[in-house]
C-alpha positions as CSV (number, residue, x, y, z in Angstrom):
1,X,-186.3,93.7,-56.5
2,X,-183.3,92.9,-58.8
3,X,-185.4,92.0,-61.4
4,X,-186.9,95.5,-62.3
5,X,-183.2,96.6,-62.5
6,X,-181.9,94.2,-64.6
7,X,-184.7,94.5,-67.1
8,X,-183.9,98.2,-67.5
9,X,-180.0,97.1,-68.0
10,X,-181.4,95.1,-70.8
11,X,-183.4,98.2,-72.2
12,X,-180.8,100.5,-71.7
13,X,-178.4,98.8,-73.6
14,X,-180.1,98.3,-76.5
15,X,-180.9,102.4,-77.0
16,X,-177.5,103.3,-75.5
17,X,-174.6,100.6,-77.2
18,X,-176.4,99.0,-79.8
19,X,-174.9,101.0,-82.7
20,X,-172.5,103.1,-80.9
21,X,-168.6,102.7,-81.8
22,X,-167.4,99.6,-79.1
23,X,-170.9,99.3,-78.1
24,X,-170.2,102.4,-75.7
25,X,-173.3,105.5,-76.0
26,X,-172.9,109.2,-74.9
27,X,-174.8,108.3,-71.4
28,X,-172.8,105.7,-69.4
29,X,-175.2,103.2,-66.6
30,X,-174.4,100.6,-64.4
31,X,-176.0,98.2,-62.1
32,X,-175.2,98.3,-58.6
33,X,-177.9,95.9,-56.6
34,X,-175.7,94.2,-54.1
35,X,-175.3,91.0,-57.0
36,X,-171.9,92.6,-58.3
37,X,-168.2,91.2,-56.8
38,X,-166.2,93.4,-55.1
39,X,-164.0,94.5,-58.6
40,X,-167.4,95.4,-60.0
41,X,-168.2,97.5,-57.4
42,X,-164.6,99.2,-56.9
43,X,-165.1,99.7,-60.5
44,X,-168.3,101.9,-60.2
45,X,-167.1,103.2,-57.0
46,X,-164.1,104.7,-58.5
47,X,-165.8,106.1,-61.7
48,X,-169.5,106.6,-61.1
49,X,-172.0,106.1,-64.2
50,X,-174.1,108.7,-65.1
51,X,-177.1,106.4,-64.7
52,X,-177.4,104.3,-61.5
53,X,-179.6,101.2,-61.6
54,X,-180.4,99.7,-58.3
55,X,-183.4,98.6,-56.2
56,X,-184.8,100.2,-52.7
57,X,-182.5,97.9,-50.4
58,X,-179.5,98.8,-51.8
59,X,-180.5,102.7,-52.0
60,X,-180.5,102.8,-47.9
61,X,-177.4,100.8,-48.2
62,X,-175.6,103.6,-49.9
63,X,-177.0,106.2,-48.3
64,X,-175.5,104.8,-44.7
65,X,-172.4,103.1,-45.5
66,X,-169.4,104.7,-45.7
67,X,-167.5,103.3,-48.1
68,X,-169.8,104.2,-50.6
69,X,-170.1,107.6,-49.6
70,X,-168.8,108.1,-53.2
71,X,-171.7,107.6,-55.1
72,X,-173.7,110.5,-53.1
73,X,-171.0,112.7,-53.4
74,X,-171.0,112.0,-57.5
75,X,-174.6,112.5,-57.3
76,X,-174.7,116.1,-55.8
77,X,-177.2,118.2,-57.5
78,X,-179.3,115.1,-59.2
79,X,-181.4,115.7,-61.6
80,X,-183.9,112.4,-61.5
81,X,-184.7,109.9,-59.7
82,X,-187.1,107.4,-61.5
83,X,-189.4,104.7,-59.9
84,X,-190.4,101.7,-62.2
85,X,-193.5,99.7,-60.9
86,X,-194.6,102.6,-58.5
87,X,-197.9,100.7,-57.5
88,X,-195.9,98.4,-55.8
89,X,-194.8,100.7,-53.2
90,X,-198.0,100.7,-50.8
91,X,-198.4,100.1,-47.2
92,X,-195.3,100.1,-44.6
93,X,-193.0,99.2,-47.6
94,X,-194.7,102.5,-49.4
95,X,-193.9,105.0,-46.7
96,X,-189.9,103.1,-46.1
97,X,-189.9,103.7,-50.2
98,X,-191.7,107.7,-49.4
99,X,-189.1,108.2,-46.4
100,X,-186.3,107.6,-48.5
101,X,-186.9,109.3,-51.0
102,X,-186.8,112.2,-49.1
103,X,-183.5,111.1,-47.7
104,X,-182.0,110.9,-51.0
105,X,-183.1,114.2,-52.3
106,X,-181.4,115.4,-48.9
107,X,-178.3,114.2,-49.5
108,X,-177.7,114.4,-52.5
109,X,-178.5,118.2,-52.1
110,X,-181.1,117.9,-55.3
111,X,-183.4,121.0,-54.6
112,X,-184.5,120.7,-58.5
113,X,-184.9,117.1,-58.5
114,X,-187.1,115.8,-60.7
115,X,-189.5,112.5,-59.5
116,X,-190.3,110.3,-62.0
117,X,-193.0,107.5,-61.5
118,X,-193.6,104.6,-64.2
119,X,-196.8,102.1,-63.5
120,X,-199.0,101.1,-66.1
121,X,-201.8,100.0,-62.8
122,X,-201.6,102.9,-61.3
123,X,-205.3,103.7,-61.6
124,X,-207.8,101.7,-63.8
125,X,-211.3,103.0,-62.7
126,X,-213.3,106.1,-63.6
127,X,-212.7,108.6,-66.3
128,X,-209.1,109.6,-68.0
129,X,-209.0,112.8,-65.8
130,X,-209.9,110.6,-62.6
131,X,-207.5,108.2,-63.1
132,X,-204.3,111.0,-63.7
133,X,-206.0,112.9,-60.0
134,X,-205.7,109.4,-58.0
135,X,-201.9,109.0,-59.8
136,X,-201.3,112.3,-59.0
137,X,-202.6,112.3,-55.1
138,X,-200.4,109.2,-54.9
139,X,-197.1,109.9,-56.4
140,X,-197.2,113.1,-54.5
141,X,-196.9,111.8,-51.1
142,X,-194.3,108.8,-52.2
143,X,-192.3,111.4,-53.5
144,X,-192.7,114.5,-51.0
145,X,-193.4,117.1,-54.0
146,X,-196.4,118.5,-55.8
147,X,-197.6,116.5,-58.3
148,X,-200.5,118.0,-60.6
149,X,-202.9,115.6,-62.9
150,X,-201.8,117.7,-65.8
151,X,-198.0,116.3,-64.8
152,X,-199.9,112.2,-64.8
153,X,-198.6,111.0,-68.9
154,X,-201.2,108.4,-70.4
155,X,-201.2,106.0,-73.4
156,X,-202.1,107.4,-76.2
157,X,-203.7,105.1,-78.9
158,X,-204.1,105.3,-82.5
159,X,-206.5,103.4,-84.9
160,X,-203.9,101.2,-87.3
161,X,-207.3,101.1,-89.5
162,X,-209.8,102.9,-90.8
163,X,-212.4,103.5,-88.7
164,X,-215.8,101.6,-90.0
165,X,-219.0,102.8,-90.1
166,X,-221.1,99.8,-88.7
167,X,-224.5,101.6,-89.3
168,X,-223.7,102.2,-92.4
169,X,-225.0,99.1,-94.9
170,X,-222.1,100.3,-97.7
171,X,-219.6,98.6,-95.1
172,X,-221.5,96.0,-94.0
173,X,-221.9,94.5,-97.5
174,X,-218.7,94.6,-98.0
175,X,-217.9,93.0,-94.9
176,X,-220.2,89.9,-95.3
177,X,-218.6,89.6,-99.1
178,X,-215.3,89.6,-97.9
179,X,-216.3,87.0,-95.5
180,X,-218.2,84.9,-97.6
181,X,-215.5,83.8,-100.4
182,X,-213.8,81.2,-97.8
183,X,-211.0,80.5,-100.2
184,X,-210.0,84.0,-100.4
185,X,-207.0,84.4,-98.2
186,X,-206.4,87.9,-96.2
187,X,-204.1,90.7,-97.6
188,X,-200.1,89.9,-97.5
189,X,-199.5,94.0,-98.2
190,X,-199.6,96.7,-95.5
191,X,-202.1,98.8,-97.6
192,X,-204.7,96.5,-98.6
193,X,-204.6,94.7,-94.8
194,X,-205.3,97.9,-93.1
195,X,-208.0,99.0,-95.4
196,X,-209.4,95.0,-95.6
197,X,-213.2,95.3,-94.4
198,X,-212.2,92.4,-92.0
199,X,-209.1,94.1,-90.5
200,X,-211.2,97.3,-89.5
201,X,-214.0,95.3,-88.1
202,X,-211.6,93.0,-85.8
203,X,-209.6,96.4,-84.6
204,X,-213.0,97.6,-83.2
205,X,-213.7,94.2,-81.9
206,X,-211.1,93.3,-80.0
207,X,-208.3,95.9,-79.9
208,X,-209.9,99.3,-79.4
209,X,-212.5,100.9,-77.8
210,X,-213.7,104.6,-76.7
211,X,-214.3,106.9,-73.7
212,X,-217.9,108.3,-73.5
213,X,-217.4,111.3,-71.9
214,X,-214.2,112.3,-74.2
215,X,-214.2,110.0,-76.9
216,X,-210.6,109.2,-76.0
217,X,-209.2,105.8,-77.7
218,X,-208.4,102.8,-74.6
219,X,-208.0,99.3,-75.0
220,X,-210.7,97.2,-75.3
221,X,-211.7,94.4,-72.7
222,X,-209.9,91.3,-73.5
223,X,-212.5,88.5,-75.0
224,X,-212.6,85.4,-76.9
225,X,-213.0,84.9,-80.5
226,X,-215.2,81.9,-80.0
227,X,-218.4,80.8,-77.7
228,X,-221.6,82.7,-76.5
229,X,-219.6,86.1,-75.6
230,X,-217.5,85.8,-78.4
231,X,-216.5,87.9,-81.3
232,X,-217.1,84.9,-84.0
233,X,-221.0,85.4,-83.0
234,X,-221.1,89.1,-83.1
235,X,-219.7,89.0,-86.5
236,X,-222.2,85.9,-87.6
237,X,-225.5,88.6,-86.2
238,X,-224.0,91.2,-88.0
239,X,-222.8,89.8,-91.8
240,X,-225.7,86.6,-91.2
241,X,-222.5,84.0,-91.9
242,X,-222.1,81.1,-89.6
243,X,-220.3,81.7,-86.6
244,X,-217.9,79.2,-87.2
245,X,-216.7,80.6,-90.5
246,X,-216.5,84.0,-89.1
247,X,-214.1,82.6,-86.4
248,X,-212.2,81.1,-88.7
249,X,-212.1,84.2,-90.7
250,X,-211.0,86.2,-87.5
251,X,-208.1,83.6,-86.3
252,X,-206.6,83.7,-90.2
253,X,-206.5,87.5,-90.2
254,X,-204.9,88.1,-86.9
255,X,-202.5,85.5,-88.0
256,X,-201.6,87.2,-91.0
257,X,-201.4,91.1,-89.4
258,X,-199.3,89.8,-86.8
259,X,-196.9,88.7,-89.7
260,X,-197.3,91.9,-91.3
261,X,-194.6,94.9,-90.7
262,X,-195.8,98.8,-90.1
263,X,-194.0,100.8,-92.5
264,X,-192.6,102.9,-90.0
265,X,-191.7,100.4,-87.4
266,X,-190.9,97.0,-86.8
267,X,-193.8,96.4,-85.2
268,X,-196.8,94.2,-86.7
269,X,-200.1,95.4,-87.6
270,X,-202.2,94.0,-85.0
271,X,-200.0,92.7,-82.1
272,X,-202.1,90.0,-79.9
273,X,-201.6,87.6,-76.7
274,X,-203.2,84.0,-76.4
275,X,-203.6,83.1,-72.9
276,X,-204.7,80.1,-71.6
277,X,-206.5,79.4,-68.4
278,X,-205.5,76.3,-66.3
279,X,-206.7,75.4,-62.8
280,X,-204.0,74.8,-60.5
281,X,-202.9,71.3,-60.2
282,X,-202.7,68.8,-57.0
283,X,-199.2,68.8,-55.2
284,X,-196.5,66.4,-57.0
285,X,-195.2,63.9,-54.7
286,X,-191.8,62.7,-55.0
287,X,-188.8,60.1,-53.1
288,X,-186.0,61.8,-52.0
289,X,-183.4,60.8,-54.3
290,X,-181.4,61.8,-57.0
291,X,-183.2,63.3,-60.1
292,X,-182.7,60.2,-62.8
293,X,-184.2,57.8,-60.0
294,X,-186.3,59.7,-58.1
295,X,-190.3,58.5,-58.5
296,X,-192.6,61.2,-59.2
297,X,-196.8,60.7,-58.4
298,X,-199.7,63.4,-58.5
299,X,-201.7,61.0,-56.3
300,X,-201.3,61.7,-52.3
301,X,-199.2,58.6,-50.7
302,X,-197.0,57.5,-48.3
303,X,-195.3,55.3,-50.1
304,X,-194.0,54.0,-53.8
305,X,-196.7,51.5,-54.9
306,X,-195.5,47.8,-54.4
307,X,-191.9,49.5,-52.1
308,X,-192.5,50.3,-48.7
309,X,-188.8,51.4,-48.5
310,X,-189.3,54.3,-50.4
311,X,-191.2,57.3,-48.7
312,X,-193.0,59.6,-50.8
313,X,-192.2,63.8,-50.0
314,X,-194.6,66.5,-51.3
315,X,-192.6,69.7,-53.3
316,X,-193.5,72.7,-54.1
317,X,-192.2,75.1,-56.5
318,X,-189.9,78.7,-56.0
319,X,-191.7,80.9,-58.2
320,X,-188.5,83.0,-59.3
321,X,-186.8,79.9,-60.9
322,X,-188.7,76.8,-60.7
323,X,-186.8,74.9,-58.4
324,X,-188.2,72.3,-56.5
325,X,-188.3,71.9,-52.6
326,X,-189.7,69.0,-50.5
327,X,-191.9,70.4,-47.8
328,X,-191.0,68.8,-45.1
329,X,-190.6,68.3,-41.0
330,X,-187.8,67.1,-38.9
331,X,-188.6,65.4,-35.9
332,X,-185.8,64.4,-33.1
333,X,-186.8,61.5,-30.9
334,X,-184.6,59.6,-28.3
335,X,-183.6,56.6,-30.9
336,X,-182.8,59.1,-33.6
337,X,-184.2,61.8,-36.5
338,X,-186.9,61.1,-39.2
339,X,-188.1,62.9,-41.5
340,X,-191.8,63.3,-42.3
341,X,-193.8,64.8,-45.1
342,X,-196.1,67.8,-44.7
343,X,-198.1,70.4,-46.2
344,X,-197.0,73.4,-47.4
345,X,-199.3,75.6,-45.1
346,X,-198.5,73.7,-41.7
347,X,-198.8,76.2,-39.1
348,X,-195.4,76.0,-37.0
349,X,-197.4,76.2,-33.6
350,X,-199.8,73.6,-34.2
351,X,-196.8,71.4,-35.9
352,X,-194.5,69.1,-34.1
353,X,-190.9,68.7,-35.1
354,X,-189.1,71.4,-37.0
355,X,-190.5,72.6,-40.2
356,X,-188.4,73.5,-43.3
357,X,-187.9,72.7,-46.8
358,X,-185.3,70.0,-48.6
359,X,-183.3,71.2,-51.4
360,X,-181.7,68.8,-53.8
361,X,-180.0,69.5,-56.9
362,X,-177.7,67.6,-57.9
363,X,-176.4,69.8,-60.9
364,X,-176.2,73.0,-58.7
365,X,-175.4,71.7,-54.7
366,X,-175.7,74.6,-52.4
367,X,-173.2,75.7,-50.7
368,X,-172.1,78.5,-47.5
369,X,-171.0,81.1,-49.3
370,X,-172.1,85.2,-49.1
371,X,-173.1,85.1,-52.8
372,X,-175.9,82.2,-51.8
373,X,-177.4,84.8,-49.0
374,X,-179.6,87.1,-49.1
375,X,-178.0,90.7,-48.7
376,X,-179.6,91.6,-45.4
377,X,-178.3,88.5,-43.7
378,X,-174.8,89.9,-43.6
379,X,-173.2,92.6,-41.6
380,X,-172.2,96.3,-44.0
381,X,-169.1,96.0,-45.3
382,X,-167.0,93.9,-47.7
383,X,-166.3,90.9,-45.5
384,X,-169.1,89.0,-46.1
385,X,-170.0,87.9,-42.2
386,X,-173.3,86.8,-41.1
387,X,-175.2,88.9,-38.7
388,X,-175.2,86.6,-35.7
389,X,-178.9,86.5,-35.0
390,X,-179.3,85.3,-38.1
391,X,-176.8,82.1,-37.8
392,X,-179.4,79.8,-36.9
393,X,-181.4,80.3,-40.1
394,X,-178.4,79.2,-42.7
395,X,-179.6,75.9,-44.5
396,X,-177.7,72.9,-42.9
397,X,-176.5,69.4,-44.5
398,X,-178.3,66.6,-44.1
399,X,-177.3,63.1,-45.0
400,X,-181.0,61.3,-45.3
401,X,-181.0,57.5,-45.2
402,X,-183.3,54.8,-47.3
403,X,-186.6,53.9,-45.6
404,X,-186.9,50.1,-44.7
405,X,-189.8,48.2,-43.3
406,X,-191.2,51.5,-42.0
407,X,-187.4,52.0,-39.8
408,X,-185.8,55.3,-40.1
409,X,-182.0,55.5,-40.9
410,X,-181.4,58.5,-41.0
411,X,-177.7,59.7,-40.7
């Protein structure tokens, strides 16, 4: 949730201090998300921004705890209140996210509020006009207000070429001599790269395409420049060069408009993304010990080949960070505790022992503090308790002993 809030810090501190005397704008913004220490928050508490940046949680936070009673009363009369991401909000979590909207226009007395909704997946089927109805049926009942199609802002696009007349055999010629001198390299100047025969072919291509019904410019379907569906042989049909030339042709000229500068902007001509696509791997399998001697293996074992004394753990991965976890279960017997390995989907109730997950990090041990707890495992206010149900769920120390001819020692 934080993330979306500290990616508009970024952005809002580029258009509102970068440039301004001390870095400080005419519209002052803060983030207040429930990561900031107590002098932060006094700080913002005491002097409210006139942009707040926070996330959904921390929203019914502020509308219910006292001591923060502040920032509503700062916020009497306000003027927007702006959603990033708004298809995420669907489901239970959508109406919570609908309900409090309406809470916050309440309290905050805002009877001209305006709602502003930001999603670039809103709505990808049908027509233009289709596509702003279904935005506009949604984002009226997150927000409780009217919200007309008319009201729904797309992208608007622009050709950064000339468009070419493919029929047309004046172009094609042109197109098949410009690909047939090899040696020639593309266009290093603005000018003569947007009007390059090439460079208005490859816009068409790959980069733009049109609505039938209004002729309205969208972006076109991503595709590859080389095999069966790619561009390389659409280009070899329609010039007669060899695919492979014409792909090479292709990759040199994207290469070159992405080093090339709009006048007006500092923006390339033709801005592209290379992605890749790589089947998951198999679960890594690791011994639990410190990073510089730990053994790593992709290949499912129970033990280090040719050491019996060293147990192999599976991990998986936090996708936020990285971090590695052993996935693990902790079974207590009469004689003692051991620790076993398990998969990553175990199902609790058809599981014996105690499932959970092993963190080591050396660099970064973790330790009992508020700031390592999530903010709805402690009790309102500024003393950072624990809500007591929640007591049994804090991570707890374990001192895990060396495997030896197949005895557990763990301590």
């Amino acid at each position: 949730m934080n993330a979306l809030a500290n990616r508009q810090d970024q952005e809002l501190t580029k258009f509102l201090c970068h440039g301004y005397p001390d870095g400080k704008g005419p519209v002052t913004f803060r983030l207040y998300t429930g990561q900031e220490d107590d002098e932060k928050r006094q700080q913002i508490l005491a002097d409210p921004p006139d942009i707040l940046l926070t996330n959904y949680v921390m929203l019914e936070l502020i509308l219910t705890r006292v001591d923060e009673r502040k920032l509503i009363q700062a916020a009497k009369g306000l003027r927007f209140l702006v959603l990033d991401e708004l298809h995420t909000y669907r489901g239970r979590q959508g109406a919570d996210v609908a309900l409090l909207v309406r809470r916050t226009r309440d309290a905050c007395e805002a009877s001209q509020l305006q709602h502003v909704g930001t999603s670039a997946t809103m709505a990808t089927e049908g027509t233009f006009e289709s596509q702003r109805q279904e935005v506009a049926r949604v984002a009226s009942l997150i927000f409780g207000a009217p919200v007309e199609p008319p009201d729904v802002i797309g992208e608007t696009l622009r050709r950064a070429t000339p468009e070419p007349d493919l029929a047309h055999s004046t172009f094609r010629e042109a197109l098949t001599r410009r690909l047939t001198d090899a040696a020639s390299p593309p266009p290093a100047e603005y000018q003569a790269f947007i009007q390059d025969p090439l460079s208005r072919w490859i816009e068409g291509a790959f980069g733009l395409t049109s609505e039938a019904e209004s002729g309205r410019l969208l972006r076109a379907a991503p595709r590859p420049i080389g095999g069966p569906e790619g561009g390389a042989v659409e280009l070899s049909s329609l010039t007669g060069i060899p695919s492979d030339q014409c792909g090479r042709a292709v990759q040199e000229q994207l290469l070159a408009g992405y080093a090339i500068r709009q006048p007006d902007s500092p923006f390339p001509v033709f801005a592209f993304r290379l992605h890749q696509f790589i089947s998951r791997g198999d679960t890594v399998y690791a011994t639990v010990e410190v990073e510089a001697e730990r053994y790593l293996t992709v290949y499912p074992r129970r033990y280090v080949p040719g050491d019996r004394g060293r147990l192999l753990f599976p991990l998986t991965f936090y996708r936020g960070c990285g971090q590695e976890y052993y996935t693990v279960r902790l079974i207590e017997e009469p004689t003692g505790s051991r620790m076993e390995g398990r998969a990553f989907d175990a199902k609790p109730i058809e599981a014996t022992g105690t499932l959970g997950y092993l963190y080591l990090n050396t660099a970064e041990p973790w330790t009992l503090v508020p700031e390592n707890l999530p903010d709805d495992w402690l009790e309102p206010g500024d003393n950072g308790r624990m809500k007591h149900h929640l007591r049994e769920a804090i991570p707890r120390e374990l001192a895990v002993g060396r495997i030896q001819r197949e005895q557990a020692k763990t301590r």
